[in-house]
C-alpha positions, 0 to 999 in steps of 0.5 A: 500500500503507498503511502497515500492508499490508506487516505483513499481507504479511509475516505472509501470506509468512511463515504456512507457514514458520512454523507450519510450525516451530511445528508440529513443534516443539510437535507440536499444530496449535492450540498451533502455530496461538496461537502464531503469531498470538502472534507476530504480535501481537508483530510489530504492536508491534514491526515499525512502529517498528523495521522489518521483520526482516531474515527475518520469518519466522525472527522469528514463529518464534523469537517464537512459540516463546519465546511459547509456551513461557513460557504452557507453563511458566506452565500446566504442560502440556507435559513435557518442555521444552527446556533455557534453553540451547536458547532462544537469543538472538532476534538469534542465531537469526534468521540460522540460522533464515533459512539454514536455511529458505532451503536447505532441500529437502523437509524444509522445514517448509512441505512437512511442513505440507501432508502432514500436513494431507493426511494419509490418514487425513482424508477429502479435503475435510477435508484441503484444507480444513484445509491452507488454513487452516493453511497458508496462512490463508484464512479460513473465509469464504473456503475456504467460498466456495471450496467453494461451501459454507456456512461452518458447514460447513467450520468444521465439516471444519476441527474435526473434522480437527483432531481426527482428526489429533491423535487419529491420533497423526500424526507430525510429520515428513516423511514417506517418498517412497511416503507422498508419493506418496499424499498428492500428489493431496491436496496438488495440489488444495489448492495449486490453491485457494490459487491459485484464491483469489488469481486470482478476487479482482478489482479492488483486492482482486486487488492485496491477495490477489495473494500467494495465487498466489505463494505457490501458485506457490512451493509448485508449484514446491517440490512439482516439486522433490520430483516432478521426473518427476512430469506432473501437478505439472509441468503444476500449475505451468505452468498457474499460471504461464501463467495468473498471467503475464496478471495485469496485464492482467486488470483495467482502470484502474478495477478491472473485469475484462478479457475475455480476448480483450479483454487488452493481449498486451503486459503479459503476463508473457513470462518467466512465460509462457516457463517455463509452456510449457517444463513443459508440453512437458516434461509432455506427452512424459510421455504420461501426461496428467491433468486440470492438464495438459490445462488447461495446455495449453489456458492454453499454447493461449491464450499462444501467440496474439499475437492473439486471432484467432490462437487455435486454438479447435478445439484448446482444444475438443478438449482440454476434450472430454478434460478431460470425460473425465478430470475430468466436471464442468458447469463444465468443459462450461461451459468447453468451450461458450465454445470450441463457440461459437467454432467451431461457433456460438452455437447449439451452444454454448448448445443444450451448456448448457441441460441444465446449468441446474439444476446450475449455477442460482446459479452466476454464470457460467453466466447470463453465458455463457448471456446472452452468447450469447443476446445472439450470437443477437439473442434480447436479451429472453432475453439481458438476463434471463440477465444480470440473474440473473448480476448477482443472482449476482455475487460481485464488483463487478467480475463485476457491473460487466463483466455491466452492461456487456453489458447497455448494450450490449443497450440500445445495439443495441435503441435504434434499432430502438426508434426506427424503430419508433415513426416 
């Protein structure tokens, strides 16, 4: 870590608890937005000679807020404003603000931001849109990567749910148990891409965005304690869990990424994976399955193989048949086809997604699947221009790197056939 990637960290940690406050202090994302990267402004000066806060975020709270509220008075904006007595001493308020925060319940200030960023009145894209980069502060090139979408698009939701939520005369406070309810789906889904954001970075740039699972795993795990009989957001958090706990063996020395199959089983994280498959077990005793279960269920499958011979393949393709059910899409049948593949053949799974070509023609992963079972069948031609399309696609060098690798392979096997041939 340099010397500055911890300040970066911090201000990661700390975004959702501090514009958290900001927000329901002065009641405007912009304002509470400025005045957080005010805030950070000020951290960047003060923190490298003086040290991190004892509560980094009780710090961009107070700072962000003294900040703002000396440019209200010098703009003459906002009415009323606090009395000077209300601003206290920095030093004095760190310590309350971190008690404060650290024993909160659902009225911490965090959970407030994503109802209001999930609030009913948004559509849905927007909501998820605007709660990743408010709450967590992904940028626009990364929610638009997460979209799969341009990012005058999502500059463009981001705008305009700004604008209806101030339009809405949204207030800013925690709402009541059946609004939560409401907002729920809403809010799942956006903890589900802050986590997807960490989880599919890959190499050194995994280390640096790994903070984005963490930080999804706390905001499940907050969302549990509001829901503690709620399936869907225990069977979020163990599938975060489950999947989170194989992050040090994803990944080699040389930052190219680790098949499954292919993993040291001995760095995964047995406590993680413990508390994963305790809530799922706990979940599916609901009977009311839903879409985070049943991949949850399918991460347990794969966590509860010491090798990988020992995955129960039939199970996992008969859980992602009902994941097609409940959640149709052509990257779930993608998923499934990998399971097919290892209990019916090759040739099943690839006759399962050749109907899916042109809904996913730019879609990485479906070249490399195709090829890798092309390359299963011994049609290598077809195999190696599946794969030069899937390194044409590739988002990351490591994605890159692991498609070369099966294309040296092809090169390997084919050489002496070459060979024999030309004697």
């Amino acid at each position: 870590m340099t010397d500055t990637a911890w300040i970066d960290a911090a201000f990661t940690s700390a975004r959702p608890q501090a514009v958290g406050a900001l927000l329901r202090y002065f009641r405007n994302l912009d304002t509470a937005e400025e005045a957080f990267q005010n805030a950070c402004l000020r951290a960047l000066n003060s923190w490298p000679q003086n040290g991190p806060p004892r509560d980094p975020a009780a710090w961009l709270i107070m700072v962000g807020r003294n900040v703002a509220i000396d440019e209200v008075r010098r703009n003459r904006k906002q009415e009323p404003l606090p009395e000077d007595e209300a601003i206290s001493d920095l030093e004095d308020a760190e310590e309350a603000m971190a008690e404060r925060l650290d024993g909160s319940h659902y009225r911490d200030d965090i959970l407030r931001l994503l109802f209001i960023c999930c609030h009913p009145d948004l559509p849905a894209t927007q909501q998820i849109a605007l709660a990743l980069r408010i709450v967590s502060g992904l940028s626009v090139k990364q929610i638009a990567r997460a979209f799969l979408v341009s990012e005058a698009a999502i500059e463009q939701r981001i705008t305009r749910a700004k604008a209806r939520v101030a339009d809405a005369d949204v207030p800013f406070e925690t709402p009541g148990a059946a609004e939560r309810a409401e907002r729920l789906s809403a809010v799942a889904a956006m903890v589900y891409l802050i986590f997807n954001e960490g989880y599919s970075a890959a190499g050194d740039t995994a280390e640096i965005r790994s903070p984005f699972c963490e930080e999804a795993i706390r905001l499940a795990r907050l969302l549990l304690r509001l829901f503690q009989s709620e399936p869907e957001i225990m069977g979020l958090t163990a599938l975060l869990l489950l999947q989170h706990a194989r992050a040090a063996a994803r990944f080699d020395a040389d930052g190219t990424l680790v098949l499954l199959d292919d993993q040291d089983r001995s760095l995964w994280n047995q406590q993680m994976i413990a508390e994963g498959l305790a809530l799922i077990d706990k979940a599916m005793r609901h009977r009311r399955s839903g879409p985070y279960q049943i991949q949850a269920a399918i991460a347990a499958l794969h966590a509860r193989a010491a090798r990988p011979e020992d995955t129960d393949w039939a199970q996992i393709d008969l859980l992602y048949g009902a994941l097609e059910i409940v959640q149709p899409s052509a990257v779930v049948t993608l998923n499934r086809a990998v399971a097919v593949s290892k209990v019916r053949g090759p040739q099943a799974a690839l006759e399962m997604i050749e109907p899916l070509a042109m809904r996913l023609s730019n879609y990485f992963h479906y070249f490399g699947v195709r090829g890798a079972f092309l390359m299963q069948l011994g049609r290598n031609q077809e195999a190696r221009v599946a794969f030069d399309r899937a390194i044409a696609l590739a988002n990351t060098s490591a994605e890159a790197a692991h498609i070369r690798m099966h294309l040296d392979r092809l090169m390997r096997d084919s050489a002496p056939r070459a060979a024999k041939v030309s004697q």
